[in-house]
N, C-alpha and C positions, 0 to 999 in steps of 0.2 A: 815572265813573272806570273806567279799563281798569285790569285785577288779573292779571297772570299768578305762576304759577308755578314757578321752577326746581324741580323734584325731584327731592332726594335723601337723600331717606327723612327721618332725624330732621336734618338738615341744609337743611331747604327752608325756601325764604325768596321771598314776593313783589315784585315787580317793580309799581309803583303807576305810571300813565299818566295825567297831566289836566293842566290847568292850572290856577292856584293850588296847588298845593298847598305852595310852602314860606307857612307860616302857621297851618298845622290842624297846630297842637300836638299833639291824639292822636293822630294817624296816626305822627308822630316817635314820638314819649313812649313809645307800646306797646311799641314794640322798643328800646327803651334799660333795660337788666336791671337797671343798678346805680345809683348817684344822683350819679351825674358823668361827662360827655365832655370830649373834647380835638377840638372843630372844627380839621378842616389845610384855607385854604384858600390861593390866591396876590394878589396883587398886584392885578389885574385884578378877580377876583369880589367882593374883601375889600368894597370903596366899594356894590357892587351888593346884595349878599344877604346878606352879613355878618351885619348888626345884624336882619335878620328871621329868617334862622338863629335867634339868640342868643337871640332873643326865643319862640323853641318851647319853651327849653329852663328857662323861670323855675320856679324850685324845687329845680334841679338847680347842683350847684358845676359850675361849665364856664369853661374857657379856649380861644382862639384861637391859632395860628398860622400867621403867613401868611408864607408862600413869594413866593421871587422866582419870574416867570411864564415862563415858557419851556422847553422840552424839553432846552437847554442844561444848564440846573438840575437834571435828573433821576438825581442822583447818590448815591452813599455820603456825601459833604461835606454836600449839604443835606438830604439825610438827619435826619443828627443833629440839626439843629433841632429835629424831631420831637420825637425821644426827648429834647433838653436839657427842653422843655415837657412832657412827661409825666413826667418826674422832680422838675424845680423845685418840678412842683405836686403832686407826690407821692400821683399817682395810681395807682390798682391793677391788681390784676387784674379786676377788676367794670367798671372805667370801659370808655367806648365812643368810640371814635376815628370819627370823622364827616368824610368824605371832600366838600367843597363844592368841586367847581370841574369842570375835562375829566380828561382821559384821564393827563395825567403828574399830577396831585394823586387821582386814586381810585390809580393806582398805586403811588404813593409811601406816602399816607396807610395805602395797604392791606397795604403792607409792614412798615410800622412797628407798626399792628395785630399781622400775621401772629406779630414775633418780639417787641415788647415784653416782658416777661415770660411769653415763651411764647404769647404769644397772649391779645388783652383784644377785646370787642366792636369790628365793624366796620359804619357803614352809609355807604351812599355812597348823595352827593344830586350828580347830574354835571348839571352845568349849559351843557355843550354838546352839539350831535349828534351825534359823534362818540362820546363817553363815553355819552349816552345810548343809544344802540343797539347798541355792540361794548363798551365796554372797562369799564364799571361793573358789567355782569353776567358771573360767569363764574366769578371768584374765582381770575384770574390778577393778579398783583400785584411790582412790582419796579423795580425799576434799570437805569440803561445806564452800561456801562463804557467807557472809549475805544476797546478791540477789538472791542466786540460790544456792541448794542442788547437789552435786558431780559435778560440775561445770569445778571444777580443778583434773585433772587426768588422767589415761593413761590406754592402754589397755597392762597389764602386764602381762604372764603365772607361776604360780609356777612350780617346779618339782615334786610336787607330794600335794597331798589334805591328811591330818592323819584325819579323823573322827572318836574319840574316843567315842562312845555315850554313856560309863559311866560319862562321863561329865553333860551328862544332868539330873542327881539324884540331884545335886546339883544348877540347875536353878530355878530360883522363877515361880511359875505358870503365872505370866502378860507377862514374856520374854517365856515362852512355848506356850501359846496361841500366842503371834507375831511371832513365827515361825511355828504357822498350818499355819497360814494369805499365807506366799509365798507357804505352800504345795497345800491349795486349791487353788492356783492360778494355779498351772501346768495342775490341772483336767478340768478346767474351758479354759482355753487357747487349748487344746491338746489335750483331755481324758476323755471322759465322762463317760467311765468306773471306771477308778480312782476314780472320782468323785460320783459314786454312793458307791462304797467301803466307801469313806470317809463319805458320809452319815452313814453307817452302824457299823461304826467304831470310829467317835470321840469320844465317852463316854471310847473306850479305849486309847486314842490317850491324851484325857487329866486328865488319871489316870494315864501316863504313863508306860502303857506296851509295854514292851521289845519287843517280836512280833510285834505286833503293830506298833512301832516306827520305827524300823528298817527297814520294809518294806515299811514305807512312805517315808522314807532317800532315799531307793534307789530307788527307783521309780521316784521321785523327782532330784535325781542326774543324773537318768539315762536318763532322759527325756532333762533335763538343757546340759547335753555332750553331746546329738545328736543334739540340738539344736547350741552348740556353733561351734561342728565340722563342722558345715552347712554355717555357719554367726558368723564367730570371730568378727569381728570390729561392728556387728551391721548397716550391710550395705540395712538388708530384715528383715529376720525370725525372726531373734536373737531377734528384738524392741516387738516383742509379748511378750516377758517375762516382758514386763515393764506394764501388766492388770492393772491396778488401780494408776501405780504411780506418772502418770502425776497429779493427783488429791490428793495423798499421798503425795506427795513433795510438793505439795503447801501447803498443812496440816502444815505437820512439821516445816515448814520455817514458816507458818503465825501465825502459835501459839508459837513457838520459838522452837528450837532445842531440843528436849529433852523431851518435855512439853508430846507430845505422842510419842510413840515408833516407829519404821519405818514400825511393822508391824502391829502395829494398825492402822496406818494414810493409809497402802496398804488396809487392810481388808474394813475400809469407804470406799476407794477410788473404790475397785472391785464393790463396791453395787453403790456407783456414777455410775461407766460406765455401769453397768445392768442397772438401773433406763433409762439410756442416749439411750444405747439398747434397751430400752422396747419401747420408745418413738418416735425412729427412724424406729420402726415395725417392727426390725433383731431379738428380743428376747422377748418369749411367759411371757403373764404375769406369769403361770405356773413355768415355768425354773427364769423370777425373780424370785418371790418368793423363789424358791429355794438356789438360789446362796444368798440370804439374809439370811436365815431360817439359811443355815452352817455357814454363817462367824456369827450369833449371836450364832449360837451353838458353836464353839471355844471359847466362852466366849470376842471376838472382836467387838468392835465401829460400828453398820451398817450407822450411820449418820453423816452429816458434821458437824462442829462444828458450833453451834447455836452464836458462838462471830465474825464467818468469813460470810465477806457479799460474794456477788457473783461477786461485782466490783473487791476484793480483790482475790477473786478466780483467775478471769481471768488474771488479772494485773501479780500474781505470776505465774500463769501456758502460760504465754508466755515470761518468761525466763527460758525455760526448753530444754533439749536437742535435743527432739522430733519436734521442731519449724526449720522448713526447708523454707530460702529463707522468712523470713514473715509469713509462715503455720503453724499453730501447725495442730499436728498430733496425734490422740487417739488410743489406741486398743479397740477398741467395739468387741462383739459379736454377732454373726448371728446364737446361741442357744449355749447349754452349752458344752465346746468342741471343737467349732468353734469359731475361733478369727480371727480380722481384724484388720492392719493398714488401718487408713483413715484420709483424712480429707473433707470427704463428707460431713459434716454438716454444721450449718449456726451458726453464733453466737448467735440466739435464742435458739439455741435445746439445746447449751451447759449453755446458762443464764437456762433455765426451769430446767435442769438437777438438777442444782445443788442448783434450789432453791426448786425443790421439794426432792430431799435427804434431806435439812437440816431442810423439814419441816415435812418428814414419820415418 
């Protein structure tokens, strides 16, 4: 079993990498503080891992809620389900809220965590690639509002990350290709090593080999825990991890919730800020090319959607988090590897940007 570590100081908490592990009851058990959870998971994981979940947790009073599946859902409305089940069951401050499923159930679950009464245990067991290598570590957590995508939310830590990756035998190949989407992004931000790897490797990455995978998880995870032990709240470093999203959230919100996946709308949105790179003369037509060539080899989206104008681009990507004081803020690249906060640009460079991605 691979073990890493986020640290931050009396707040670290391991990150577990193997397969089997939902089943090894101690590995749960240890980090559960008090003698009751509230499993959140949806629709989709409930039939799959549910009842094995449930079964870590014998000895312990524990209830489920299961969520409708979809990024649509990821709201204040279904929210409350949460907390109607952590109240019915009149659970405390001691209980432990257990996050089973992707990226909008660690977020949701980990929001209802964050504010339940203040704040009750959290651990997240994500059961696709996506959530396992970006969005279950980090201790970002929250909501999308109709104007703006995770809008509402908090900076929450679990006590411990379970990454089971026989879970992902059971993922559909469109949610395995949106969770290469955030692993090229750590190569392309950080690594250009990685990044050559993954050149040489996706044909194994989406036939799903064991080798393969696992070594992109942790590399991925391992690169995301240095990054967060450095910039929890996202105050520097940390906003690099956000490559394409400023342009991926305005996707998602402008096409509607669901419509594309979060990592398909990140995969466009990395070729956006390479196109925007290329153009600002930080990134070799060469290395484009490149960083486009892999997100189409994951079998992911390299262009904007041919129904969003570029008024609506902008309109949506300046209610984004990144918008400081009036600025918005991009991570461009200065070649592949090298990444940048900025907002050295002019509202031209980002209008041509993005009307030439939706015309390549």
């Amino acid at each position: 079993m691979t073990t890493l570590t986020v640290d931050l100081g009396e707040r670290s908490y391991p990150i577990y990498i193997k397969n089997s592990l939902l089943g090894q009851t101690e590995l749960l058990k240890q980090h559960i503080a008090g003698n009751s959870a509230l499993i959140v998971t949806n629709e989709t994981v409930a039939p799959l891992y549910l009842e094995k979940t449930q079964s870590m947790l014998s000895g312990l009073k524990h209830q489920a809620v299961i969520l409708p599946d979809g990024e649509k859902y990821k709201n204040l409305e279904v929210l409350n389900q949460i907390y109607d089940g952590l109240l019915r069951n009149r659970f405390d401050r001691n209980t432990t809220v257990i996050a089973l499923g992707g990226g909008v159930i660690g977020d949701m679950a980990g929001f209802a965590a964050a504010s339940y009464q203040r704040g009750v245990h959290l651990i997240q067991i994500p059961t696709t690639l996506l959530s396992q290598v970006d969005s279950s570590v980090g201790g970002k957590t929250g909501v999308n509002h109709a104007l703006g995508k995770n809008m509402i939310g908090a900076f929450y830590q679990p006590k411990a990350v379970i990454a089971d990756t026989d879970t992902l035998d059971t993922l559909p190949d469109r949610e395995l290709s949106a969770g290469i989407a955030e692993i090229i992004k750590y190569g392309l931000i950080c690594n250009a090593e990685f990044f050559s790897w993954l050149e040489q490797n996706m044909p194994a990455l989406l036939k799903r080999d064991k080798k393969a995978l696992s070594y992109a998880i942790e590399v991925s995870c391992q690169t995301k825990a240095e990054v967060v032990a450095a910039d929890e709240r996202e105050s520097g470093k940390r906003a690099l991890l956000n490559l394409g999203h400023t342009f991926g959230h305005a996707i998602e919100n402008g096409m509607g919730y669901g419509e594309w996946l979060h990592g398909e709308a990140v995969g466009a949105g990395m070729c956006m800020a390479a196109v925007m790179s290329n153009q600002m003369g930080w990134l070799s037509d060469k290395e484009t090319q490149q960083t486009i060539q892999l997100i189409e080899q994951a079998k992911l989206p390299s262009k904007a959607p041919e129904s969003m104008s570029a008024e609506q681009f902008l309109d949506l990507m300046s209610v984004d988090k990144k918008v400081l004081d009036g600025v918005l803020r991009l991570i461009l690249m200065k070649g592949i590897g090298k990444s940048l906060v900025t907002s050295d640009f002019t509202l031209d460079n980002l209008n041509n940007a993005i009307i030439q991605s939706a015309a390549a």
